[in-house]
LOLUM-24879 format. One line per 2 residues: number of its first residue (from 1); for each residue x negated, y, z negated of C-alpha. Coordinates in Angstrom, 3 decimals, padded with zeros to 6 digits, always signed. Layout:
NUM> X Y Z | ...
//
This chain:
1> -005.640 +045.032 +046.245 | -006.618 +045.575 +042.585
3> -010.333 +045.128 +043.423 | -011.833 +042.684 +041.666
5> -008.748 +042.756 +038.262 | -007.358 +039.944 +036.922
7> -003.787 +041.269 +037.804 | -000.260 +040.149 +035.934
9> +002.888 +039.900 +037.418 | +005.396 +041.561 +034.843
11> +008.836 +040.658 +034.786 | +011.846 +042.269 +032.857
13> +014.845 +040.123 +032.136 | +017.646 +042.249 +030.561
15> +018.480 +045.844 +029.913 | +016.958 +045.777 +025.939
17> +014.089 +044.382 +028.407 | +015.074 +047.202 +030.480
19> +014.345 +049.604 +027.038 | +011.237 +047.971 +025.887
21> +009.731 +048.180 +029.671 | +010.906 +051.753 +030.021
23> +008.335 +052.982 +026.643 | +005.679 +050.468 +028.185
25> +005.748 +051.364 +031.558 | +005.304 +055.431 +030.145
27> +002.966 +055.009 +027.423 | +000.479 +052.886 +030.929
29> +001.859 +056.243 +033.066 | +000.633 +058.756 +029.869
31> -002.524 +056.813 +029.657 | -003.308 +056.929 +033.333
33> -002.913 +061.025 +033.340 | -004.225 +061.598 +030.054
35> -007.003 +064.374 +030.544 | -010.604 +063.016 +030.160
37> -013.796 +064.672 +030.145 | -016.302 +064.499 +033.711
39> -019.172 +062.376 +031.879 | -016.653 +060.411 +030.119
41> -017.234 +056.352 +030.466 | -015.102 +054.273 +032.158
43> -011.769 +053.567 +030.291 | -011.748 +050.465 +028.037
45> -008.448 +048.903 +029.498 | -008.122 +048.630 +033.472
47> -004.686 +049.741 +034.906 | -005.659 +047.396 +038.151
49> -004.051 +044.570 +036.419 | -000.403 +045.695 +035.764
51> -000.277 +048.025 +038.605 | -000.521 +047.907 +042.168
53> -001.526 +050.512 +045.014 | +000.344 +050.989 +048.086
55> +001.762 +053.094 +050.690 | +004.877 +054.376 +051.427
57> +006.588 +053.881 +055.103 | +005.226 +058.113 +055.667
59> +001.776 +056.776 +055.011 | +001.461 +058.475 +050.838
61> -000.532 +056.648 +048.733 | +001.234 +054.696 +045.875
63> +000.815 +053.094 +042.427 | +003.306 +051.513 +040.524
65> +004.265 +048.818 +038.113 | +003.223 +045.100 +039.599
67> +006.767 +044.217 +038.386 | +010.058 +042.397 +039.034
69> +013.354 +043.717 +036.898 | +016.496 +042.187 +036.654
71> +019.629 +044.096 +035.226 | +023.168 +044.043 +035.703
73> +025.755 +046.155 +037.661 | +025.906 +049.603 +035.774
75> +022.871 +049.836 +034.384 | +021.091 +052.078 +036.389
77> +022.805 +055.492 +036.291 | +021.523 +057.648 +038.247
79> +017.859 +055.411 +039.091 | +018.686 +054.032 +043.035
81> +018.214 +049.954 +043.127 | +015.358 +050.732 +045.638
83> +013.504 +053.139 +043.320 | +012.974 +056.934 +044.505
85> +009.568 +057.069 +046.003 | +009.537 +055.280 +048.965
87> +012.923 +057.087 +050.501 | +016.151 +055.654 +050.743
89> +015.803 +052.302 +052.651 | +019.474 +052.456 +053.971
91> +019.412 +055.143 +055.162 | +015.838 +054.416 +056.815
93> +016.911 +051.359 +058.450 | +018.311 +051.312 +062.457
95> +021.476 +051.293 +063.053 | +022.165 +048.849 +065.929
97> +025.917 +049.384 +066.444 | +026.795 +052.305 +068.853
99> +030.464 +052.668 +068.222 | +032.357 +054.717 +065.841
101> +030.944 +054.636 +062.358 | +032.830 +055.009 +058.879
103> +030.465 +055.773 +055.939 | +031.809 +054.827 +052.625
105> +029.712 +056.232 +049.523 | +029.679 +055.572 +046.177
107> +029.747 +058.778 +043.740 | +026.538 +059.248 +042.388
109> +026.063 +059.143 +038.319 | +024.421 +062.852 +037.038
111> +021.617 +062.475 +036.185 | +020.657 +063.679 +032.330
113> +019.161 +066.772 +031.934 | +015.773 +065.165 +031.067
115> +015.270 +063.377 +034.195 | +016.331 +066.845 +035.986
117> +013.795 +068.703 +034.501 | +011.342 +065.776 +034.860
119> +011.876 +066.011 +038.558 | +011.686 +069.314 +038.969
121> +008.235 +068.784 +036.551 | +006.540 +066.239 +039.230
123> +006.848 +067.852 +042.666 | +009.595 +068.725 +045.311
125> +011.112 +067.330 +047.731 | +010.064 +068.602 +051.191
127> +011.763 +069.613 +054.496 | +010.453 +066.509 +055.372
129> +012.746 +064.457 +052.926 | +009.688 +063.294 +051.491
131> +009.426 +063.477 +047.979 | +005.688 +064.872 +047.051
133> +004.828 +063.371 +043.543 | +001.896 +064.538 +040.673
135> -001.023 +062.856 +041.402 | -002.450 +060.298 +038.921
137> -005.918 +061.591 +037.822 | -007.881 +058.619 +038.174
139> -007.452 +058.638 +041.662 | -004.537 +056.817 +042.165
141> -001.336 +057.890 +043.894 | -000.722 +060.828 +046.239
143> -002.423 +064.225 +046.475 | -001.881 +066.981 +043.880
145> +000.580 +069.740 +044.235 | -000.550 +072.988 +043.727
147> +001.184 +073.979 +040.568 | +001.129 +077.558 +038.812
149> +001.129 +076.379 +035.151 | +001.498 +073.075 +033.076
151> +004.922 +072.234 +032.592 | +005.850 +071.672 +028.549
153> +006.284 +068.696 +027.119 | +010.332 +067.003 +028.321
155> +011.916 +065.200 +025.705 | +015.101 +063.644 +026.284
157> +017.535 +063.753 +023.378 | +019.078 +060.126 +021.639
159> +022.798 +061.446 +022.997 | +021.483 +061.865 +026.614
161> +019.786 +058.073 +026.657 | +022.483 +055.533 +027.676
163> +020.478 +053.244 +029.729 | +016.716 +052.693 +029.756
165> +016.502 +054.581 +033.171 | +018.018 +057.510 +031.670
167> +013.950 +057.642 +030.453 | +011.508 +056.018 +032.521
169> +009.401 +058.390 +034.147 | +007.444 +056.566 +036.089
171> +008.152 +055.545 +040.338 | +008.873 +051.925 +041.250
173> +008.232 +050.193 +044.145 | +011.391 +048.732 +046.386
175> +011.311 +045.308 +046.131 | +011.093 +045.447 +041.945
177> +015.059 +046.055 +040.847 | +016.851 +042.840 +041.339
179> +020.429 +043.751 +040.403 | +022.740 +040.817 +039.330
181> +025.662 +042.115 +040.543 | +028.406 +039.201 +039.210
183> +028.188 +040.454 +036.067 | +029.053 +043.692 +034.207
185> +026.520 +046.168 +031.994 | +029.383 +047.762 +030.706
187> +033.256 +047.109 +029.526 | +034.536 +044.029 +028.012
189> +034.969 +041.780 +030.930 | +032.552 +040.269 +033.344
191> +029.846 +040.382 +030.606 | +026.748 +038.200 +030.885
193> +027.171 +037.023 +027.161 | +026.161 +032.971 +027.430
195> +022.727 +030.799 +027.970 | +024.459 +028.888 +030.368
197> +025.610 +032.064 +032.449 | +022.297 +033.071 +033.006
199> +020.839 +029.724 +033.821 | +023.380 +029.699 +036.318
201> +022.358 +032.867 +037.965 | +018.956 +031.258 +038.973
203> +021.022 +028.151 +040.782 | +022.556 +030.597 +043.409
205> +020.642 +030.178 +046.523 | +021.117 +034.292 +046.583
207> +019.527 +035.260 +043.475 | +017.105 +032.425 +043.699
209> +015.921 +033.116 +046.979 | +015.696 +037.241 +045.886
211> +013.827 +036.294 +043.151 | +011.291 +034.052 +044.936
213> +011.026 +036.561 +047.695 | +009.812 +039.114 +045.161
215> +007.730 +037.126 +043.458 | +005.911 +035.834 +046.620
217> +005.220 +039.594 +047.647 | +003.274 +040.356 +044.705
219> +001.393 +037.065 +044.229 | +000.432 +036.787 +047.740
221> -001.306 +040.189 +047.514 | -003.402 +039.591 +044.122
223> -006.383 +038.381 +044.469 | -007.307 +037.048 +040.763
225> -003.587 +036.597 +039.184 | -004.264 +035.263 +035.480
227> -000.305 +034.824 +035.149 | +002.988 +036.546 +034.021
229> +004.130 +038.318 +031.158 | +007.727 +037.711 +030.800
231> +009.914 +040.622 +028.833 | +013.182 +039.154 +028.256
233> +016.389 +039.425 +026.434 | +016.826 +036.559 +024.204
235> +020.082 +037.531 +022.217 | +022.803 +037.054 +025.426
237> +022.619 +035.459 +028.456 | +019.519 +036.846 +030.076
239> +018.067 +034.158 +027.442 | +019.079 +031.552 +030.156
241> +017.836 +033.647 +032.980 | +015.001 +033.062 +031.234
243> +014.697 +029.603 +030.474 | +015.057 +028.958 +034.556
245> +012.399 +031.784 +035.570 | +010.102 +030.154 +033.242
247> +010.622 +026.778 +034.516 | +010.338 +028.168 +038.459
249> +007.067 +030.246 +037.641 | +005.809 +026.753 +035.612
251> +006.669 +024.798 +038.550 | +004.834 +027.078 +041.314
253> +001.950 +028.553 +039.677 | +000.472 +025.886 +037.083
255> -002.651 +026.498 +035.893 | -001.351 +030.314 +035.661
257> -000.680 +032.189 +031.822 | +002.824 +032.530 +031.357
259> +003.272 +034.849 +028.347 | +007.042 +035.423 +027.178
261> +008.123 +038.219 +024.811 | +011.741 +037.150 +023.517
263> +013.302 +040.508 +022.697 | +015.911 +041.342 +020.244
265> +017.569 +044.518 +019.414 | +018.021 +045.869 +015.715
267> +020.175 +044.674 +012.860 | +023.558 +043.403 +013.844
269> +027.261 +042.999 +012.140 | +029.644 +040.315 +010.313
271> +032.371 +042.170 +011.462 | +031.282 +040.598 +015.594
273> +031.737 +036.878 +014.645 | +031.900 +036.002 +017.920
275> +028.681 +038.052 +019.146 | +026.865 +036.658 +016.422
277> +027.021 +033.575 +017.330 | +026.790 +033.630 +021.057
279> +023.507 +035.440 +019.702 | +022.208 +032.172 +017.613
281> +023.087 +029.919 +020.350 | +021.390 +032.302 +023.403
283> +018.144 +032.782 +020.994 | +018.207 +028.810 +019.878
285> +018.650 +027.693 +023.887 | +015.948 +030.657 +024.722
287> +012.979 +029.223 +022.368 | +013.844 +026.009 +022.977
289> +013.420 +026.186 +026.860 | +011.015 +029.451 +027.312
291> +008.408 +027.350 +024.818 | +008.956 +024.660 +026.635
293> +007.833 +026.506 +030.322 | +005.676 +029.160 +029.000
295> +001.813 +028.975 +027.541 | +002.981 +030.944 +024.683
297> +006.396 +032.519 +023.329 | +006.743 +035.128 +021.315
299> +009.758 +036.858 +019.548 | +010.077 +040.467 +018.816
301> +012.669 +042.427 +016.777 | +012.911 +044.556 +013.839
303> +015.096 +042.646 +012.479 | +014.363 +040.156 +009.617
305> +016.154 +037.108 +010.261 | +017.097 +035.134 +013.806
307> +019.674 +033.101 +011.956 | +023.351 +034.092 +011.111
309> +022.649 +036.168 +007.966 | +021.994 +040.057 +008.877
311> +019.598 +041.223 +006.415 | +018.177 +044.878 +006.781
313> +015.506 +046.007 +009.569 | +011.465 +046.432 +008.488
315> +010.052 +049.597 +007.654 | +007.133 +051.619 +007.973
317> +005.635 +053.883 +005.719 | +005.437 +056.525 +008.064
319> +008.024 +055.971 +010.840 | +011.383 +057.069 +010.623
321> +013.476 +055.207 +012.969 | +017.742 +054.454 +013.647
323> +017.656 +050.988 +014.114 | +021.328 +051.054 +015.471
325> +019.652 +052.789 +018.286 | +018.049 +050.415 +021.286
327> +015.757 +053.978 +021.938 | +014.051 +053.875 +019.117
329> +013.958 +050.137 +018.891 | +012.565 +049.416 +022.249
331> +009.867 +052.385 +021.350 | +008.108 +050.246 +018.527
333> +008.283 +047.301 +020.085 | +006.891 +048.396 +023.583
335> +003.982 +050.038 +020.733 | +003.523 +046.883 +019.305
337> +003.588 +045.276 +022.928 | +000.802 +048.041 +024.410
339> -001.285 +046.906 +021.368 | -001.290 +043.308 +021.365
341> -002.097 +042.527 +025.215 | -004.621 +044.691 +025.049
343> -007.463 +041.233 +025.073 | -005.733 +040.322 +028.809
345> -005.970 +044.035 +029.624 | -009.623 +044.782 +029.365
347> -012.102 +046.404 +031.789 | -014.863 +044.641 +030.278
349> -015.413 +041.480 +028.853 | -011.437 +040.261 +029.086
351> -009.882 +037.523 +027.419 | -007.653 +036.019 +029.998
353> -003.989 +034.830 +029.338 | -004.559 +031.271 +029.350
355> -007.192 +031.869 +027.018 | -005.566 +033.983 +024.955
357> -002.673 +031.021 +024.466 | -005.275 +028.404 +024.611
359> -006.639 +030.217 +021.254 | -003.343 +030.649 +019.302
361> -001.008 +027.332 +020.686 | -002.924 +024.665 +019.603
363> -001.215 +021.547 +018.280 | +002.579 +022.168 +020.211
365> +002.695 +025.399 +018.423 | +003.627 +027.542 +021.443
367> +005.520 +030.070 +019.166 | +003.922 +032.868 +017.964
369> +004.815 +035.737 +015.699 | +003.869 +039.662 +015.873
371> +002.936 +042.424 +013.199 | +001.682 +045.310 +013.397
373> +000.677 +048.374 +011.554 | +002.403 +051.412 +013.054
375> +000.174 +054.104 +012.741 | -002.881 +052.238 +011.144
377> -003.332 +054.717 +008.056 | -006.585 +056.945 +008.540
379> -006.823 +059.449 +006.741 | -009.445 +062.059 +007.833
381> -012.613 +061.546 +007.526 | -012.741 +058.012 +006.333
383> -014.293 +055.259 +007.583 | -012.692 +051.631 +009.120
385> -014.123 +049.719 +005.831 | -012.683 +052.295 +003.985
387> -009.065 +052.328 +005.632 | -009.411 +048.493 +005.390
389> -010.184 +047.855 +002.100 | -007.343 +050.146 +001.190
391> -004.950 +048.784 +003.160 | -005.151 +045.125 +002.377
393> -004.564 +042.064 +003.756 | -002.047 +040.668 +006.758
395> +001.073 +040.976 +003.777 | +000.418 +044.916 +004.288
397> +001.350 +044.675 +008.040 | +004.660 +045.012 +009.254
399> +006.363 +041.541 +010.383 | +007.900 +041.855 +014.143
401> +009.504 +038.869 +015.110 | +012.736 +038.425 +012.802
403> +010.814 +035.534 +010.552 | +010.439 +037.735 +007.199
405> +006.894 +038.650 +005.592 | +003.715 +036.752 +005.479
407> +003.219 +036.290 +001.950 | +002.601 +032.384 +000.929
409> +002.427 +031.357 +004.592 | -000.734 +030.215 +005.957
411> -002.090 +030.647 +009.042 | -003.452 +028.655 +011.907
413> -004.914 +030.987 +014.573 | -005.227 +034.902 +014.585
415> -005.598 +037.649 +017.777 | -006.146 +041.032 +016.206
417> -005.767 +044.260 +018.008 | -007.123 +048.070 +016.181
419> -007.449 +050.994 +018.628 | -007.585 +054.403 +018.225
421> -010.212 +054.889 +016.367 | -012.805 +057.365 +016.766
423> -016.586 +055.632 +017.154 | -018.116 +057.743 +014.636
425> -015.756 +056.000 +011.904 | -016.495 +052.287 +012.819
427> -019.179 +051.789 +009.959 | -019.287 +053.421 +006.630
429> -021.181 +056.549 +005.905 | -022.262 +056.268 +002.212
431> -025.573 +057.942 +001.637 | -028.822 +055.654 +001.362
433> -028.840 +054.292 -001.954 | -025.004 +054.400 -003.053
435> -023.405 +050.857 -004.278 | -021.375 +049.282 -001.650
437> -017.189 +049.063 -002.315 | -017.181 +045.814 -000.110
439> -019.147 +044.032 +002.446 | -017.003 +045.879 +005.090
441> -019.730 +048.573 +004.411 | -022.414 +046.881 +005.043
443> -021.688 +045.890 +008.989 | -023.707 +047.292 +011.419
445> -021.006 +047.873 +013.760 | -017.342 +048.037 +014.087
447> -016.726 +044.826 +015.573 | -018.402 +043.469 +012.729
449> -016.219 +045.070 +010.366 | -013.003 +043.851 +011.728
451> -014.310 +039.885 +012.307 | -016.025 +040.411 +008.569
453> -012.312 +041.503 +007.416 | -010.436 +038.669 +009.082
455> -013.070 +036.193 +007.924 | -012.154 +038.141 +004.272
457> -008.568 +037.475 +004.685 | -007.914 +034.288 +006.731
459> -011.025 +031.959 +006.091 | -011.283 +028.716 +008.142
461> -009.198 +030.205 +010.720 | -009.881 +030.936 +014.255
463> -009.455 +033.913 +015.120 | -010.214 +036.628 +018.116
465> -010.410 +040.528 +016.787 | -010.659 +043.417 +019.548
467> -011.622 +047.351 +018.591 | -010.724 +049.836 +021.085
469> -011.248 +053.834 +021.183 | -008.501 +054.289 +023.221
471> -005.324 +055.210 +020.802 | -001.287 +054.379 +021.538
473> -000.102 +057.293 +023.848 | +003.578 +058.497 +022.098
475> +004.046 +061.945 +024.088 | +007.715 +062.303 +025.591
477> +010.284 +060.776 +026.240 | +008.925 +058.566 +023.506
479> +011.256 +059.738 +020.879 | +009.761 +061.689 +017.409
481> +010.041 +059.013 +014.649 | +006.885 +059.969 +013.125
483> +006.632 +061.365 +009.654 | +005.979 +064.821 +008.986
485> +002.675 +063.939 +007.305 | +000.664 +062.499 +010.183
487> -001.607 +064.754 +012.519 | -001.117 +065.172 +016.423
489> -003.578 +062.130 +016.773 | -001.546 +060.153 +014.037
491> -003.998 +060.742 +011.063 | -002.332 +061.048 +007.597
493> -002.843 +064.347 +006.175 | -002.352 +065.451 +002.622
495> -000.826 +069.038 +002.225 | +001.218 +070.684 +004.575
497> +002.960 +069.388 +007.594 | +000.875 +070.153 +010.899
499> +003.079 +072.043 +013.605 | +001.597 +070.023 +016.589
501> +004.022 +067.285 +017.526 | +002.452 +063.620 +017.300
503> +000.518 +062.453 +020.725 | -001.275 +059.614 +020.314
505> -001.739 +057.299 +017.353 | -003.829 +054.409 +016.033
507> -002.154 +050.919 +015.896 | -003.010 +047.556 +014.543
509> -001.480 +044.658 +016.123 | -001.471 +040.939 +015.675
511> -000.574 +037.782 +017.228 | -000.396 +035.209 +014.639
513> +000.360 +030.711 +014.405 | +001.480 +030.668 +010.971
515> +003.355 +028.311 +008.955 | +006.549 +030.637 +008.435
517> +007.689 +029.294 +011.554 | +008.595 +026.419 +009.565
519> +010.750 +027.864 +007.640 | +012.307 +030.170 +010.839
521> +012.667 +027.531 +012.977 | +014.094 +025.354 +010.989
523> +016.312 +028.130 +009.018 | +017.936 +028.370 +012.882
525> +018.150 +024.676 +013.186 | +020.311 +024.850 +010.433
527> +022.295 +028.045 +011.085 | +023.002 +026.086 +014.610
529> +024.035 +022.826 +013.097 | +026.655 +024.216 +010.780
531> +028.244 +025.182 +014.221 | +031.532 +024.039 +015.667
533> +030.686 +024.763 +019.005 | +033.957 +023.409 +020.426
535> +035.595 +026.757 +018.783 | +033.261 +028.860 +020.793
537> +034.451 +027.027 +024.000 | +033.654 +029.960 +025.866
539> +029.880 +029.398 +025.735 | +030.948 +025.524 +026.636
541> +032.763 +026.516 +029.697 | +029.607 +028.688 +030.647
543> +027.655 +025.293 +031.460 | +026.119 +023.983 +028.319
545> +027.532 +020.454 +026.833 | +027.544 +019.319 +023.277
547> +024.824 +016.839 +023.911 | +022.852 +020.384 +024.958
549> +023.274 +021.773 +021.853 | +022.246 +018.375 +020.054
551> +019.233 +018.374 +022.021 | +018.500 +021.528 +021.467
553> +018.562 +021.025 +017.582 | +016.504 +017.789 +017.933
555> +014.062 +020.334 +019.798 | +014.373 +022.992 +017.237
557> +013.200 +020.324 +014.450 | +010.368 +019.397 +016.600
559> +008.747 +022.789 +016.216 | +009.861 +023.752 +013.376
561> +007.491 +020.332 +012.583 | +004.267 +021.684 +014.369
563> +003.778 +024.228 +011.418 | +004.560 +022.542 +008.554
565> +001.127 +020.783 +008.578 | -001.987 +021.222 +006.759
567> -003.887 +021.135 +010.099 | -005.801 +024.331 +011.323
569> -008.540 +024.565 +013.952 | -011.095 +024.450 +011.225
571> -009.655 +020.942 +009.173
//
């Protein structure tokens, strides 16, 4: 039990879901065994409420990701559908029938050479067949091995990461893979390409009944659940597996937050007419019927555009990233991700999901957008009114959810996120006597700065702001896309490059209701109605009409509507 935590259910729908979760699910493992000192407080964000303690079947203490994953056939590698810490349930289980016995296995996929030496890192496994794992040092998990020296830092190369297991480093629990196995991960045929494909999935008694199952044996343990956070493809046809696990989870736990990150990898190509737009119809059908189930909806992407049109991926001053590349991709968005939960995360003083969608989805407009400010520029020595007066307002942060920059929009309702910033920069410094640059440095205390700069920046809008010590953890496998110019803790340094790889970083993340959903929403309207879906009859004959995709449009409008109003919490 998680002990008094308001625990989430996290579920991943889709292998660029698989990606995104496999940087998450590291940079909660990094945090968990980052060193910390003996008098050190208690940490600001509670692990209790994504992750869940245990015990394996040989009586070891466990603690792994609250979570339920769904991926197709192939998409593993070498990662076994039952996870690797709780032993091999096959061969575990009885075998009733006493007469001759044919075994039939399945060759095995290498494993890359990070994962080998990863292993090898962690622990052994024993005469015993039990595998004896690192401990976790706040307690959690099994007992510590008795190691020699500190292994050095693994980090897995771009060519060796095919699938997002290739790079998750952390233990699941049995019951969280859910493999789909009617559909193929890789080759051309038996692809899971269509909204109406993966709606389908969730009508089969099979996969309905696995899926409720799983999601009964982590709800019935919690005792506070505040809701689900939903990870989910939303450019093939894990947008429709989607859609129905949103309606289910609407349907048997109302009253419960039900927070869904539509995910989306990088920039994509004219030359795939047909991809593109089985993409525009899966994303259309996904925010359509996610917003519909969910408290609050949310796309992310580096891309700029969800319509037809590729135009080229953001940037970030001091990131250098391959946006071809779902590894580096997934990396800022699971970043952006650890940033902006951080209010339903909190060991003191939480905002709950409900709460949290109650404050931004006012007025129908359950669709949100992300930025964020990857690392927040510090340079050393200077202060948060310092760093914020320099860096300006929301235009200066990095739009993350394909619907272009923030310039001329205007904005309803606001959920900032800063962390990583040392408590002896929170205020400014100035001697007694010196003019003050700004009001910034005149607040008494950090939280005072950041609600003094929203109130600077967005005036008359509601708005939540949240400042954390605790930085972004980016040791391996999360890949080095870091400029040369930033310090091990992400600080950006003027002279020479440091020779210490980048560890941790501060962020800046927002969730923001702003009126360029208008023009987004209704920018995809468009793209959709210009459509002859009867050429694409493929995505027909998957189980959507035309009156769907009419109805979809007419749905489309109706948000695109929400935002174009004057109205704000404040009018």
């Amino acid at each position: 039990m998680a002990g008094g935590a308001r625990e989430v259910l996290t579920l991943q729908l889709g292998h660029f879901a698989g990606f995104v979760g496999a940087h998450w699910w590291n940079q909660q493992d990094a945090a968990l065994c980052a060193p910390s000192e003996a008098a050190a407080p208690p940490a600001e964000l509670c692990p209790d409420v994504l992750y869940r303690a245990g015990r394996t079947p040989h009586g070891r203490e466990t603690y792994t990701p609250r979570l339920i994953l769904m991926d197709l056939k192939g998409s593993l590698s070498s990662l076994k559908q039952e996870g690797g810490l709780y032993g091999d349930a096959q061969l575990d289980a009885a075998i009733a029938w006493q007469g001759k016995l044919t075994t039939h296995k399945e060759e095995l996929c290498p494993k890359n050479p990070y994962l080998q030496d990863l292993r090898s890192a962690e622990g052994v496994l024993s005469s015993d067949g039990i595998w004896r794992v690192r401990s976790i040092p706040s307690g959690k998990g099994p007992p510590p091995l008795a190691t020699a020296t500190a292994p050095k830092p693994l980090i897995p190369t771009e060519s060796s990461v095919r699938v997002w297991s290739d790079f998750l480093r952390v233990h699941l629990h049995p019951r969280s893979i859910c493999m789909i196995h009617k559909y193929n991960h890789d080759g051309e045929a038996g692809r899971l390409e269509a909204f109406g494909q993966g709606e389908s999935i969730l009508k089969e008694p099979r996969y309905l009944e696995e899926l409720e199952d799983r999601l009964h044996f982590y709800v019935e343990e919690c005792d506070f659940l505040q809701g689900f956070q939903i990870l989910c493809d939303l450019h093939n046809g894990f947008s429709g597996v989607g859609a129905k696990a949103t309606e289910l989870l609407q349907d048997e736990y109302s009253g419960r937050g039900i927070i869904t990150w539509g995910l989306l990898p990088g920039p994509y190509s004219l030359r795939e007419p047909q991809k593109n737009v089985f993409r525009l119809l899966n994303t259309a059908f996904g925010l359509v019927h996610m917003s519909a189930h969910s408290s609050l909806v949310c796309p992310l992407s580096l891309g700029r555009s969800l319509g037809l049109r590729p135009e080229p991926p953001v940037t970030f001053p001091h990131l250098q990233y391959d946006a071809t590349l779902p590894f580096h991709c997934a990396a800022v968005l699971a970043t952006t991700l650890d940033t902006v939960t951080v209010p339903y995360r909190l060991r003191s003083s939480p905002v709950s999901m409900a709460h949290l969608a109650d404050l931004l989805n006012f007025s129908g407009k359950k669709v949100v957008t992300a930025a964020a400010t990857i690392p927040f520029p510090l340079v050393p020595g200077q202060s948060l009114p310092d760093a914020l007066v320099q860096l300006g307002g929301p235009a200066a942060w990095t739009p993350l959810s394909a619907c272009g920059g923030p310039c001329g929009t205007r904005c309803f309702a606001l959920s900032v996120v800063l962390r990583g910033l040392d408590g002896a920069r929170h205020t400014s410094r100035l001697a007694p006597g010196t003019a003050l640059p700004s009001p910034l440095h005149a607040c008494t205390t950090g939280e005072d700065v950041l609600a003094q700069y929203l109130q600077q920046q967005e005036p008359r809008v509601r708005s939540s702001a949240h400042l954390l010590l605790a930085p972004c953890n980016v040791v391996p496998p999360y890949p080095r896309l870091f400029s040369p110019s930033l310090s091990q803790h992400g600080l950006v340094l003027d002279g020479s490059p440091p020779g210490a790889a980048v560890e941790s970083i501060p962020v800046l993340g927002a969730l923001c209701s702003s009126s360029t959903l208008s023009q987004t929403l209704g920018d995809l309207a468009r793209d959709l109605s210009t459509l002859d879906v009867r050429r694409w009859a493929s995505f027909l004959d998957a189980g959507v009409e035309q009156a769907d995709v009419e109805e979809a449009l007419e749905e489309l409008g109706s948000l695109a509507q929400c935002y174009r109003g004057g109205d704000s919490l404040t009018d």
